[in-house]
C-alpha positions as CSV (number, residue, x, y, z in Angstrom):
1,X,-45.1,35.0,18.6
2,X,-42.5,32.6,19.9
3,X,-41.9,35.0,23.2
4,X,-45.8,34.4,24.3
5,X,-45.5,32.4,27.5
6,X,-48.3,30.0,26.2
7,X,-45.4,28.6,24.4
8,X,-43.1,28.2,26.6
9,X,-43.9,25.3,28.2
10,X,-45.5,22.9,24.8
11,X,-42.0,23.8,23.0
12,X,-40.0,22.7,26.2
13,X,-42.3,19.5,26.2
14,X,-42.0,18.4,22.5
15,X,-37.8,18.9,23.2
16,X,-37.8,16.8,25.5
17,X,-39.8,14.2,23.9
18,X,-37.8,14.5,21.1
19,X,-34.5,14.2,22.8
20,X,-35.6,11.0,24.7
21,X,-37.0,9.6,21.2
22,X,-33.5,10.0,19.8
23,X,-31.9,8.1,22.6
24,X,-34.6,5.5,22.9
25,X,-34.0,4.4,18.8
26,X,-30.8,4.7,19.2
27,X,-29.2,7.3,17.1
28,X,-27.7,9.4,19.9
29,X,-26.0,8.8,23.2
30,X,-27.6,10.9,26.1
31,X,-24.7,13.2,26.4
32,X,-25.4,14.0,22.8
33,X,-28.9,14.9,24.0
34,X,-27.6,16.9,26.8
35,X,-25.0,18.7,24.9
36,X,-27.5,20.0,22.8
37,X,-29.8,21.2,25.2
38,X,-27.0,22.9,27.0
39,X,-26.3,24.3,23.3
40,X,-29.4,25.2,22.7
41,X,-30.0,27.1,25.7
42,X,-26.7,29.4,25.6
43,X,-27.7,30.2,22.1
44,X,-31.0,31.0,23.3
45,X,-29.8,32.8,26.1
46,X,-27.6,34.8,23.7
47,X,-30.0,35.4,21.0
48,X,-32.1,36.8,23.8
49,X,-30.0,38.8,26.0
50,X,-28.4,41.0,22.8
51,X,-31.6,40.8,19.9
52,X,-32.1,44.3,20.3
53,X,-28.7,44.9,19.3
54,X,-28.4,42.5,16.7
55,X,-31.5,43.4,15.1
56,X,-29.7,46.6,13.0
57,X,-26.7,43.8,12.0
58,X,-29.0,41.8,10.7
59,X,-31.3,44.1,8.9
60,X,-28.0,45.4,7.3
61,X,-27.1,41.7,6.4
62,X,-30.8,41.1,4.8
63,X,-31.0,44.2,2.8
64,X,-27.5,43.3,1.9
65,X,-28.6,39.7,0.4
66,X,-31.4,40.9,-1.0
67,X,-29.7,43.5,-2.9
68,X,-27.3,40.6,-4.0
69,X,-30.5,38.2,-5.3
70,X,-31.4,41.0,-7.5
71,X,-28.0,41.3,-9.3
72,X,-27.3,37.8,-9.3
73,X,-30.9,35.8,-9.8
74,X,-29.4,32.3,-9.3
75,X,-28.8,33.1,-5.7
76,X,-33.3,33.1,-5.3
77,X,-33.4,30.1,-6.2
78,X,-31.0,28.5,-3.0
79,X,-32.7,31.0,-0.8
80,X,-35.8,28.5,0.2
């Protein structure tokens, strides 16, 4: 649902609000901000560009944990 255009643009808004929030209280500098928008968007662009491919690994990886919650029930209960 997160690839629908309609939410492109309110996600990009509420980022930026929250980026220029941070730096207005005070908690980060703007090249903080910045970084991590420049972060954000390679990771994005990454995720993106190769989810197709990925999409196998990380069935695999799933199945794999799930397998492992089974044997080992403790592991459920960090899995929230």
């Amino acid at each position: 649902f997160l690839r629908k255009d309609s939410w492109k643009y309110p996600v990009l808004i509420w980022a930026i609000l929250v980026g220029i929030s941070r730096i207005f209280v005070g908690v980060h500098y703007p090249a903080d901000v910045i970084g991590g928008a420049l972060l954000t968007l390679g990771a994005s662009f990454v995720i993106i560009k190769f989810s197709n491919k990925l999409e196998p690994v990380v069935k695999v990886l799933f199945n794999i944990y799930n397998k492992l919650t089974k044997h080992i029930p403790i592991l459920a209960k960090y899995s929230h």
